[in-house]
VOBA-1610 file (N, C-alpha, C; in pm, whole numbers, padded with zeros to 5 digits, always signed):
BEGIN
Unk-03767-00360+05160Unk-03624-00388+05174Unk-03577-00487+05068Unk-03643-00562+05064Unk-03623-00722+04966Unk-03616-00655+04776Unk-03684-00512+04804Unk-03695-00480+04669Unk-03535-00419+04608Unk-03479-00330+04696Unk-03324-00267+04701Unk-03250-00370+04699Unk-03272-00446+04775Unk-03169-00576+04757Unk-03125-00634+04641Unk-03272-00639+04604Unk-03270-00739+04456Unk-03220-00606+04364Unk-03269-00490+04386Unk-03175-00373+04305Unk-03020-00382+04308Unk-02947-00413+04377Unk-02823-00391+04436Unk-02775-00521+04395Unk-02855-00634+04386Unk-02769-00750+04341Unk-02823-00723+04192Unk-02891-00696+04139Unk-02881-00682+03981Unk-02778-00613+03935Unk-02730-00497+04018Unk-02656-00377+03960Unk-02546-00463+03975Unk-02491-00538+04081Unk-02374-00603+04075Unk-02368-00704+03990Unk-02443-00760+03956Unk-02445-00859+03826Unk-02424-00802+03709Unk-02452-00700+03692Unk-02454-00589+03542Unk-02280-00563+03542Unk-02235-00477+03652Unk-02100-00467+03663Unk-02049-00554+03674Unk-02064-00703+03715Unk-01949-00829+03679Unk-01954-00888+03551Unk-02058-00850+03504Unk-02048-00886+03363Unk-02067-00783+03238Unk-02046-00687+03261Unk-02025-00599+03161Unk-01858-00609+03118Unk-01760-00650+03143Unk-01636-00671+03099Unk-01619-00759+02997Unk-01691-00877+03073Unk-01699-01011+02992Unk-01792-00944+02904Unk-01898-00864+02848Unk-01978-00851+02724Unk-01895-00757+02648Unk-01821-00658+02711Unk-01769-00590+02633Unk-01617-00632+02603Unk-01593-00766+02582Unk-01491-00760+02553Unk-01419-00775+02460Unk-01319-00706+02385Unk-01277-00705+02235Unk-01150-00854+02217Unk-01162-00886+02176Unk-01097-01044+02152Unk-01063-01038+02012Unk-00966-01156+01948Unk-00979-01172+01822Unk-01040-01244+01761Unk-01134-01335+01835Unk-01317-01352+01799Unk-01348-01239+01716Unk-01367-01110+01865Unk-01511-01035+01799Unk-01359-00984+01665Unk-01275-00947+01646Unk-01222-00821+01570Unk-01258-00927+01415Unk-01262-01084+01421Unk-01257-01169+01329Unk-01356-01141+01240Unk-01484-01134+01356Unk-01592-01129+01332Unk-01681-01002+01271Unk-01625-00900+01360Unk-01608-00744+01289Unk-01583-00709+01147Unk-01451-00777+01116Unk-01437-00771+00961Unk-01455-00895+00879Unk-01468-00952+00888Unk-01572-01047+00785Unk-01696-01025+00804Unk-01770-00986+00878Unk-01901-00924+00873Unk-01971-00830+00704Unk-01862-00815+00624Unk-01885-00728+00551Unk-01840-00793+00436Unk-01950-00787+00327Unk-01957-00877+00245Unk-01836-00792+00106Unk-01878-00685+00095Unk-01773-00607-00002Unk-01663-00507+00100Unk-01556-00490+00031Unk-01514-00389+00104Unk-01417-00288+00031Unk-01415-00185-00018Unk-01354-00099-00134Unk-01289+00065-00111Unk-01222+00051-00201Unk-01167+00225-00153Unk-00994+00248-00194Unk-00980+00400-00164Unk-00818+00368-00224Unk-00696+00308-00174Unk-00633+00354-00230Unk-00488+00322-00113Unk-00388+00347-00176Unk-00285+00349-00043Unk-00181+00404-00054Unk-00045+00356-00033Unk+00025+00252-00110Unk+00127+00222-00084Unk+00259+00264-00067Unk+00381+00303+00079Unk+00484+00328+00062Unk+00600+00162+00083Unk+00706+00217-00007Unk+00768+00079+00034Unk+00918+00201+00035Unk+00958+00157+00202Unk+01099+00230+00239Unk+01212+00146+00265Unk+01271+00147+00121Unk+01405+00102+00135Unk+01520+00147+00202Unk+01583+00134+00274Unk+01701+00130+00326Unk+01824+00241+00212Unk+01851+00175+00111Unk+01923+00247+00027Unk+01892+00368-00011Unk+01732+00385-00023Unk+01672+00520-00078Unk+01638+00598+00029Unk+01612+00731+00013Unk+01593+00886+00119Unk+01440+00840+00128Unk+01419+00834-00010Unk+01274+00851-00006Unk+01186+00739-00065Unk+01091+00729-00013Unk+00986+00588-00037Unk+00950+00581-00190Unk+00940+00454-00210Unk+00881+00423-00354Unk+00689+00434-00322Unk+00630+00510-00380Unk+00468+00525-00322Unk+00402+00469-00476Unk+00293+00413-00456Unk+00178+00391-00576Unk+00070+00404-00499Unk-00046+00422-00581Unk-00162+00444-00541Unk-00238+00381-00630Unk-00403+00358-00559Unk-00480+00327-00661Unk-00628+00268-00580Unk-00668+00188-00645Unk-00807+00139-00560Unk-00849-00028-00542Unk-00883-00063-00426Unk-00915-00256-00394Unk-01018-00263-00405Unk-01107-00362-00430Unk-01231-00438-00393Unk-01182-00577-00367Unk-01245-00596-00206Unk-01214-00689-00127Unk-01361-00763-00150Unk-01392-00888-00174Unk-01511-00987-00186Unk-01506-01087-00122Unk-01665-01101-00026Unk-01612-01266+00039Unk-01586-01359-00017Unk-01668-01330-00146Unk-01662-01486-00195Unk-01571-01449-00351Unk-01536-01364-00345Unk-01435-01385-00486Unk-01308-01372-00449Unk-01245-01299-00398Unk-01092-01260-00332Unk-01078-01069-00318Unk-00998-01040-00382Unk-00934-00957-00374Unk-00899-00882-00527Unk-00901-00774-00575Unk-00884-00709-00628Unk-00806-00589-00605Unk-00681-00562-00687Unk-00594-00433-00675Unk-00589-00407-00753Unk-00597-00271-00780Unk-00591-00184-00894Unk-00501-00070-00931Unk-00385-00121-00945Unk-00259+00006-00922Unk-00312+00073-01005Unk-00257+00240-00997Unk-00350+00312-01113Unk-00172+00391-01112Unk-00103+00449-01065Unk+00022+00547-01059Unk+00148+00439-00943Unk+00223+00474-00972Unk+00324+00518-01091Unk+00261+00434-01229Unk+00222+00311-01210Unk+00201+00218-01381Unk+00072+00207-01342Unk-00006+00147-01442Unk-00161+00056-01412Unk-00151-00117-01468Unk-00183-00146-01352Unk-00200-00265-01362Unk-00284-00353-01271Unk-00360-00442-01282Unk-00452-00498-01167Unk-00429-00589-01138Unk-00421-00694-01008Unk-00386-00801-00980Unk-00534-00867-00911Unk-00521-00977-00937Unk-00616-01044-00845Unk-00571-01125-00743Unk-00589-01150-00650Unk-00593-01221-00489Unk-00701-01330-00461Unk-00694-01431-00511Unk-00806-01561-00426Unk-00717-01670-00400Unk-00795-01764-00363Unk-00771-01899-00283Unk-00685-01976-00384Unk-00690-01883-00503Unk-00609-01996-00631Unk-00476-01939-00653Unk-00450-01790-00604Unk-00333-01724-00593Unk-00346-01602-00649Unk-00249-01584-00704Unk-00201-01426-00727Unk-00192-01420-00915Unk-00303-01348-00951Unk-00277-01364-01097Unk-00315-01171-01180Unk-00229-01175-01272Unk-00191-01033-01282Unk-00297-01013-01455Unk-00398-00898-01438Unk-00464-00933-01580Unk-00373-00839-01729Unk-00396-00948-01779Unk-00331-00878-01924Unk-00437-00913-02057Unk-00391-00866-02136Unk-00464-00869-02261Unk-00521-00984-02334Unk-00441-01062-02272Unk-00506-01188-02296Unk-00622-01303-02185Unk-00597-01194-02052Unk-00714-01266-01924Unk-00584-01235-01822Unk-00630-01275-01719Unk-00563-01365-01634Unk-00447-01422-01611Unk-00285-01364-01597Unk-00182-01471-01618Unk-00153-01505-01468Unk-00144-01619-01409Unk-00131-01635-01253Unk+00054-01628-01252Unk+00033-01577-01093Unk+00183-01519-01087Unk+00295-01611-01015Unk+00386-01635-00973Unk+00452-01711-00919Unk+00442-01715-00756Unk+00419-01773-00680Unk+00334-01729-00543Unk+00488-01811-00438Unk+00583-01793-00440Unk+00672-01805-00355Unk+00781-01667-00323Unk+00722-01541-00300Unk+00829-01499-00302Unk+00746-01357-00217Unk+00774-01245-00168Unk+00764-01171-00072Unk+00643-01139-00119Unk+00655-01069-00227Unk+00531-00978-00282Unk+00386-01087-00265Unk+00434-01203-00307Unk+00334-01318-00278Unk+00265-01331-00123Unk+00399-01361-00018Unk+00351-01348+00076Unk+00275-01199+00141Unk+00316-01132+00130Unk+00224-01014+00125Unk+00110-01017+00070Unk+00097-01026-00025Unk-00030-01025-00101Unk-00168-01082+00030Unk-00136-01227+00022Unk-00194-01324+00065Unk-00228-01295+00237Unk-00112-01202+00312Unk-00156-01138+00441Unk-00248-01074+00424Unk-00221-01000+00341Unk-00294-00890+00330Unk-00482-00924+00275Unk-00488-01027+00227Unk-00630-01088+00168Unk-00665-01117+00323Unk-00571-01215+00380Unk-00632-01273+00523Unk-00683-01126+00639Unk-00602-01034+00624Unk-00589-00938+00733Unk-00762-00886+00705Unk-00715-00802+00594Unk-00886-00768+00568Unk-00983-00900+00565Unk-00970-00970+00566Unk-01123-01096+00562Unk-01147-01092+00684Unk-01050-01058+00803Unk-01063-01096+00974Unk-01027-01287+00991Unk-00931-01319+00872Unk-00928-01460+00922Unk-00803-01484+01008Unk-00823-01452+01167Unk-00724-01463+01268Unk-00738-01607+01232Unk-00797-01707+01239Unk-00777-01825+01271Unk-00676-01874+01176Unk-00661-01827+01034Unk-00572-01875+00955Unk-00402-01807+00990Unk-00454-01673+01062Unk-00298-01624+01053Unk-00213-01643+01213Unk-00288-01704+01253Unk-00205-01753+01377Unk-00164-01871+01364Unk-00179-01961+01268Unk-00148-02056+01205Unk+00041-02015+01200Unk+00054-01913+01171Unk+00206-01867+01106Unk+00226-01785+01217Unk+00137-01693+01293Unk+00181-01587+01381Unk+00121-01576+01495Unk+00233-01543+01601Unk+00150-01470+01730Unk+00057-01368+01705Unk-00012-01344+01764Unk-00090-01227+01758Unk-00096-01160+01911Unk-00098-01029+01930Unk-00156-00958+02024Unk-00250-00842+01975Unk-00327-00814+02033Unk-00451-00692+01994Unk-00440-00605+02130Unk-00486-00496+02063Unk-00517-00392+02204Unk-00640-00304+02169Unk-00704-00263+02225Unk-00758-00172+02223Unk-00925-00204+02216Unk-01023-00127+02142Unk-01163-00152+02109Unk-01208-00200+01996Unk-01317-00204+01934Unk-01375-00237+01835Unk-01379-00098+01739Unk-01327+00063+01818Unk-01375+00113+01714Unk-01208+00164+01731Unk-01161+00151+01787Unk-00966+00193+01778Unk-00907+00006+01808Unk-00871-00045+01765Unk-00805-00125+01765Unk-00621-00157+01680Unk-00488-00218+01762Unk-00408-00279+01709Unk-00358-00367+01725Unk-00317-00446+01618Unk-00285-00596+01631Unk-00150-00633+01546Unk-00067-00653+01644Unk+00067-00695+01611Unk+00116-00850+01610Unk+00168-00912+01446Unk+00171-00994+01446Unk+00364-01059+01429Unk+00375-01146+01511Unk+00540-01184+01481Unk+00510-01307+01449Unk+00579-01284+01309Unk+00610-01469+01235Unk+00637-01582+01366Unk+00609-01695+01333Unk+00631-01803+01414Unk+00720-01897+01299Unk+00678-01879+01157Unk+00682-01979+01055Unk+00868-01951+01008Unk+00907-02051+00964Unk+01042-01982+00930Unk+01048-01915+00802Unk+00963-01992+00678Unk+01023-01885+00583Unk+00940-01715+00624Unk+00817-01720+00697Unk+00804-01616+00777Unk+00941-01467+00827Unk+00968-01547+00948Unk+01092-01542+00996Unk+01189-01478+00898Unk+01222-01500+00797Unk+01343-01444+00698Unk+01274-01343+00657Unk+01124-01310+00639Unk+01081-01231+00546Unk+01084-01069+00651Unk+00967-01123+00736Unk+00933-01017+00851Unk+00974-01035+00969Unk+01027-00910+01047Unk+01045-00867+01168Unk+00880-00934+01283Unk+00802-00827+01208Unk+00680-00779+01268Unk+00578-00726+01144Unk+00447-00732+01153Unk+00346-00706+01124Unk+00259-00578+01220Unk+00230-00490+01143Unk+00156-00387+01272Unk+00073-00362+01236Unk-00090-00408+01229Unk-00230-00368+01164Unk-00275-00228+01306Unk-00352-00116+01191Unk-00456-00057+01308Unk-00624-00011+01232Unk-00693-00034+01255Unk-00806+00019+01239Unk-00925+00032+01374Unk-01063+00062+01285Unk-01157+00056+01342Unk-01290-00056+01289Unk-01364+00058+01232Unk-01512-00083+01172Unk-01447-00155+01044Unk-01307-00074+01015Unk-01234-00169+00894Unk-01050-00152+00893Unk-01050-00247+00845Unk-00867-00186+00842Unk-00811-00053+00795Unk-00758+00039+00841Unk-00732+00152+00835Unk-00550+00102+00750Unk-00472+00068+00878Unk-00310+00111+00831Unk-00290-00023+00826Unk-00160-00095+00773Unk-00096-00230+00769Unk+00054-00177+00718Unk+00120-00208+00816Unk+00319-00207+00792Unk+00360-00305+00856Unk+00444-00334+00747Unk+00535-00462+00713Unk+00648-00459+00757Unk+00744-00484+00845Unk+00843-00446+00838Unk+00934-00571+00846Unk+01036-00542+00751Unk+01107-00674+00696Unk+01237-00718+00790Unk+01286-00787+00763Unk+01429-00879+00828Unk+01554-00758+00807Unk+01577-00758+00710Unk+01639-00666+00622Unk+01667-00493+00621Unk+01527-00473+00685Unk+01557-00358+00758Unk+01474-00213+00654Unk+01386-00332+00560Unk+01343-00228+00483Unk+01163-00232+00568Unk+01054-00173+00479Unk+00942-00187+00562Unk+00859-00139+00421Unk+00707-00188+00462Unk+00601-00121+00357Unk+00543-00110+00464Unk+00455+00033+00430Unk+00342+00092+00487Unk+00222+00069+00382Unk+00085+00083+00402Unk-00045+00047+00320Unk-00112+00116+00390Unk-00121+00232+00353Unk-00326+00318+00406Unk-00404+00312+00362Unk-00529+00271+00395Unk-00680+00262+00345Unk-00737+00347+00416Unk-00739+00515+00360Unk-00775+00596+00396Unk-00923+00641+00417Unk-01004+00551+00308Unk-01173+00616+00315Unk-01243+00487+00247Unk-01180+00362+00311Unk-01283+00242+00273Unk-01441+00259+00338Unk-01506+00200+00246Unk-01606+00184+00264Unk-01663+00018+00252Unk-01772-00020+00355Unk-01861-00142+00334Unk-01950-00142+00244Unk-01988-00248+00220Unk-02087-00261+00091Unk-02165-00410+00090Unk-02259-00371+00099Unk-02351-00550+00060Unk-02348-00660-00072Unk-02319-00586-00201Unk-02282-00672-00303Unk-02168-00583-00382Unk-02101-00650-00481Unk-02012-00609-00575Unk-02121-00529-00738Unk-02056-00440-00758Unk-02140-00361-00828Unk-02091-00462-01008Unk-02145-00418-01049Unk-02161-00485-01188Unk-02049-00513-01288Unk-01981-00412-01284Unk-01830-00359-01341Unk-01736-00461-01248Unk-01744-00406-01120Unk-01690-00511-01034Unk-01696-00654-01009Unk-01811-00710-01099Unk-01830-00869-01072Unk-01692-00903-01233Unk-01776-00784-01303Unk-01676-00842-01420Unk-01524-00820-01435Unk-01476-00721-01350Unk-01344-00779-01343Unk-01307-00856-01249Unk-01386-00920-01171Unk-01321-01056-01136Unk-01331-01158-01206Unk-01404-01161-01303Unk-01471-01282-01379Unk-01315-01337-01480Unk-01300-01460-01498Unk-01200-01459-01602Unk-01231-01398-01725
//
């Protein structure tokens, strides 16, 4: 008898705490994507203005690095590459490196967008509410400015992915919005060779 018992209180211990183990937080989602030391692939930018029928789109390819920043690589409509780190926003030209002016939308974007993919909730609740829904392998997380120049810029923030950020739309004060798909990122353990050197100054 003493043996079922102890069966029956294990099983109920398993079911009171299987919620609490499985539970998706913005811990684990933090932790989920910074887990990954490279992170690369194309994308797809629309930006829908208000005035226009139809979206302004570019495309092209990122490499996301823990320890270097961010890399964009517009390739269409123009080519041009920008870089994303802790020092700001600097656009490469023929001569290296020119850093860009970091007060103004495209800036703030930029710089979400470095935090969103790193998984640093802790920095972006700093500026925003956050709510999440869902799992670790469907997850969304909607963020509303708290900050004021926030506030003037964006409405709302709407991230969705799974083992990586999939979609990110912006949608502005103003009434315009950007969409961003990262249709077929992939993880990666180091930055490939080509890739160290265009981050390099």
């Amino acid at each position: 008898m003493s043996y079922f018992i102890r069966r029956i209180a294990l099983s109920l211990c398993c079911l009171l705490m299987a919620p609490i183990a499985c539970a998706f937080d913005l811990t684990a989602l933090s932790n989920q994507l910074a887990n990954n030391a490279v992170v690369r692939g194309p994308f797809i930018q629309e930006k829908h203005l208000r005035a226009m029928a139809q979206p302004l789109t570019s495309r092209g390819q990122f490499v996301l690095a823990a320890d270097s920043g961010l890399l964009w690589q517009l390739q269409s409509p123009i080519s041009q590459t920008y870089r994303i780190n802790s020092e700001g926003i600097a656009r490469r030209t023929s001569d290296g490196w020119q850093m860009q002016p970091g007060n103004n939308a495209a800036a703030q974007q930029s710089r979400l967008f470095l935090a969103l993919l790193r998984g640093d909730s802790s920095g972006l609740e700093a500026d925003f509410e956050l709510q999440l829904q869902g799992t670790k392998d469907d997850w969304a997380l909607t963020l509303e400015p708290r900050a004021l120049l926030l506030k003037q810029i964006f409405s709302r923030i709407e991230i969705k992915g799974g083992g990586l950020v999939q979609r990110i739309e912006l949608l502005e004060t103003q009434g315009d919005r950007t969409l961003l798909q990262l249709p077929n990122s992939q993880a990666a353990s180091a930055l490939s060779q080509t890739e160290r050197d265009n981050f390099a100054d």
